[in-house]
C-alpha positions as CSV (number, residue, x, y, z in Angstrom):
1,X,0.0,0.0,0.0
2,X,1.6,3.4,-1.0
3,X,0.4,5.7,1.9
4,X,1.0,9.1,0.1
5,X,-2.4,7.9,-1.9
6,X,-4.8,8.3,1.0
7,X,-5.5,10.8,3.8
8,X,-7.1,10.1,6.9
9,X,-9.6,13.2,7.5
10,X,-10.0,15.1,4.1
11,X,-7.7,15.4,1.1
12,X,-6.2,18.9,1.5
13,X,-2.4,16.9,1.5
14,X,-3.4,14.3,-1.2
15,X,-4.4,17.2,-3.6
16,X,-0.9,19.2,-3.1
17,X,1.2,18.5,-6.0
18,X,3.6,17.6,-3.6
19,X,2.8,16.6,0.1
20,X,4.3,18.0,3.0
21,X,5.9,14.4,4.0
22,X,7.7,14.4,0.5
23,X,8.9,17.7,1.2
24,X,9.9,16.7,4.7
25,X,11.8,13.4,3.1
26,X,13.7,14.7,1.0
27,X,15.3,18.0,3.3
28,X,15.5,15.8,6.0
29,X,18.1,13.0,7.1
30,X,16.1,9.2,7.1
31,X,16.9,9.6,10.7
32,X,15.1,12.5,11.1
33,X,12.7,11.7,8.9
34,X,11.6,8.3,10.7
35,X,11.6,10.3,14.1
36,X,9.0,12.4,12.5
37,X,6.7,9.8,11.6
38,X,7.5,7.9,14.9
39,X,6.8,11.3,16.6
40,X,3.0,11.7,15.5
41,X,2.6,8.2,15.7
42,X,3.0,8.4,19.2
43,X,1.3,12.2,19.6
44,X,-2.1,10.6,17.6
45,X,-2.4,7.7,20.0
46,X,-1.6,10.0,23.2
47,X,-4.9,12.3,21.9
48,X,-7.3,9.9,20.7
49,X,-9.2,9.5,24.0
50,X,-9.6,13.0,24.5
51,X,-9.9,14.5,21.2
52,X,-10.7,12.8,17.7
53,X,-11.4,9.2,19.1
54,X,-11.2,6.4,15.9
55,X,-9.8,9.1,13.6
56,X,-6.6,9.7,16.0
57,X,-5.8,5.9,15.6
58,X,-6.6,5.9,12.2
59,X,-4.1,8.5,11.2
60,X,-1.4,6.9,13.7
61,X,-2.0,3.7,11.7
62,X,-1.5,6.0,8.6
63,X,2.1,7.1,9.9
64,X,3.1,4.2,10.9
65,X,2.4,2.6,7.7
66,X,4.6,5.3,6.3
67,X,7.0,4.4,8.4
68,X,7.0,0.5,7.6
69,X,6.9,1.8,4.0
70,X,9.9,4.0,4.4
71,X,12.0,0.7,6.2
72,X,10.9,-1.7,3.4
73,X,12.4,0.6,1.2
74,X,15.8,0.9,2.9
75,X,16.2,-2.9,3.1
């Protein structure tokens, strides 16, 4: 599955010619890169009680697929 096809919660990053994770990718080290994804992974699943419920662990499920993506592309 190639993540940078879906959104969780609208499409206003799926319609930018390029996303901001792209961008992010390619001015950042894969170090800092991965700590970015691991970083909202754990910031959606810290909120989803209290703010956006099944959508927060939907989108942390979409950045860690990203992430998985991003290893099985370094191997």
């Amino acid at each position: 599955m190639n993540c940078d096809n879906n959104q969780i919660g609208g499409g206003h990053y799926v319609n930018k010619v390029v996303q901001p994770w792209a961008a992010m990718e390619s001015w950042m080290t894969p170090e800092q890169f991965e700590g970015y994804l691991r970083g909202n992974v754990i910031k959606y699943i810290a909120r989803y009680p209290d703010k956006a419920g099944l959508q927060d662990l939907q989108k942390a499920e979409h950045y860690l697929q990203k992430l998985i993506q991003m290893k099985e592309e370094y191997v």
